[in-house]
N, C-alpha and C positions, 0 to 999 in steps of 0.2 A: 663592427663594420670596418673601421680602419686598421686592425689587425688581419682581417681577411684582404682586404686589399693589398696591404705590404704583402700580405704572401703569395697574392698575387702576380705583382710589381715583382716580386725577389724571382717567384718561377718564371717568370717573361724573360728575362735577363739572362736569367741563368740555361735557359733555350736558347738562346739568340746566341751566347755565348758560344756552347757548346754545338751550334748549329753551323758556328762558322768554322769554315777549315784555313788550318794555319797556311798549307800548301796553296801556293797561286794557281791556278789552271793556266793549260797553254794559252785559252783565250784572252785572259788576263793578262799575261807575259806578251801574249800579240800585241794588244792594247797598249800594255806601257812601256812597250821599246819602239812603236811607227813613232814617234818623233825623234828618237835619238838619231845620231847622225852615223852611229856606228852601224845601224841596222840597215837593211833592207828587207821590206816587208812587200811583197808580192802577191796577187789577188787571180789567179788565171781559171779563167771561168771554161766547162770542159767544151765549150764552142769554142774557144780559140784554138783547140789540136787542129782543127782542119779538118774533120773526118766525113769524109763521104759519106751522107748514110747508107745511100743506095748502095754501099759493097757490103756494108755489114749484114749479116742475116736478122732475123727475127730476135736471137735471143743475145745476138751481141748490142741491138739497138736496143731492147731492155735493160741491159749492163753498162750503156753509156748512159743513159737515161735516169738511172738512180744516183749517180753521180754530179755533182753540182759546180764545185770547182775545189781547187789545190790553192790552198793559202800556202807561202813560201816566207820564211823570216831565215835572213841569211846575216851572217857575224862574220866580217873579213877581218883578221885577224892585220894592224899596220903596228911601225912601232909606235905610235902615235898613243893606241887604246891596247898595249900590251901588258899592260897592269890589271887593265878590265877584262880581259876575256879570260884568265881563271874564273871569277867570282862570276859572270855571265854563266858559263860553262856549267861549274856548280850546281845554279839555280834552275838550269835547262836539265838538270841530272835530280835533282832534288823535285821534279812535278812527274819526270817520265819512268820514275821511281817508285811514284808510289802508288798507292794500293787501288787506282782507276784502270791502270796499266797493264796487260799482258802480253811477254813479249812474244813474238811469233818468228823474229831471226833474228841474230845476233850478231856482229863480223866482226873481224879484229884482227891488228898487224899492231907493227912498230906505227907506223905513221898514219895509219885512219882506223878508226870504230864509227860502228854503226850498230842501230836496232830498228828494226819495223815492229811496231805495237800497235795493240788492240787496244778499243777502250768499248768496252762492253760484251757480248757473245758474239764467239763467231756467226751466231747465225745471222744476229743484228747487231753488228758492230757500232756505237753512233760514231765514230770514226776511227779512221785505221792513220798512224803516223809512223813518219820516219825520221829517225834523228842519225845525223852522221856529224862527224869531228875529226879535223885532222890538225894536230898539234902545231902545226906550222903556218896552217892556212885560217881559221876560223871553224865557225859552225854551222850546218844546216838543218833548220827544221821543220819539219812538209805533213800540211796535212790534208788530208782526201777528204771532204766536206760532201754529203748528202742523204739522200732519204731510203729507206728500204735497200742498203747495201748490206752486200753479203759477199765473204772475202772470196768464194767462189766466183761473184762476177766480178770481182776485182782483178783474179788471175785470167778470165776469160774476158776482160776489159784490154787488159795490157798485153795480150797476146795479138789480139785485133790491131791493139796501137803501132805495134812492134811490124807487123804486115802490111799495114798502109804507111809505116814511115810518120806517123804523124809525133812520135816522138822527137825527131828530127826537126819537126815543123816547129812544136812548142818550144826547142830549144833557140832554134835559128830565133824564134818572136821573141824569148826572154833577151836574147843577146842584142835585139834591136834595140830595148828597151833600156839595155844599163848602157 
């Protein structure tokens, strides 16, 4: 009886073990960098664009619909924490890296990269992110948070946004805010 239990005990363990992933998740990385002081961690819920619903049609008002909000965690790069934002850097490269991640664009120059990635099927994405970097400035990292998206109403999301200006709008509200 107490040999079937240890082995019990040893296989509990050794699942748990093996069940945990070494890599942090964004959401975990959200979590333990809102209190540092280097961060800004951002919450924009997609009723803050402003968007009329009454201009959008039927199937653009299902496209905003699935969408829930845009978590934003931003790293300004002072000489104060210029020691830390390699190793931040790193570890923002080190989750969007791995094997949850699909990228879907890529950019890149002398002074800023960028990627938009998947994490799940295009069909059902459970989130689509953006990470951008510019050596000089810091980092940003954006993610599109909601239910039954689909990166097709993502594109016909942002085309909508792009026509009513309401990208305009959420910028002008973030700039009130910092």
């Amino acid at each position: 009886m107490k040999t079937k239990m240890k082995k019990l005990l040893i296989f509990a363990v050794t699942l748990t073990f093996l069940g945990c992933s070494k890599t942090q998740s964004i959401q975990e990385y959200y979590v333990a960098k809102s209190e540092d002081p280097n961060f800004l961690v951002i919450d924009i819920p997609t009723s803050f664009l402003g968007i009329n619903n009454e201009v959008l049609n039927q199937e653009e008002q299902a496209a905003l619909e699935s969408f829930q909000k845009l978590n934003m965690l931003m790293f300004r790069k002072t000489a104060a924490n210029e020691a830390q934002f390699p190793k931040e850097l790193e570890k923002v490269r080190e989750i969007i890296d791995g094997e949850g991640f699909d990228p879907l664009m890529v950019l890149s120059d002398r002074q800023f990269s960028g990627k938009l990635l998947l994490e799940g099927s295009i069909e059902r994405p459970g989130e689509i992110v953006f990470f951008g970097a510019a050596a000089d400035e810091g980092f940003l990292l954006a993610r599109l948070i909601g239910s039954e998206m689909q990166v097709e109403k993502a594109v016909l999301l942002a085309k909508a946004l792009e026509r009513e200006g309401a990208l305009d709008n959420a910028v002008e509200a973030v700039a009130k805010i910092l």
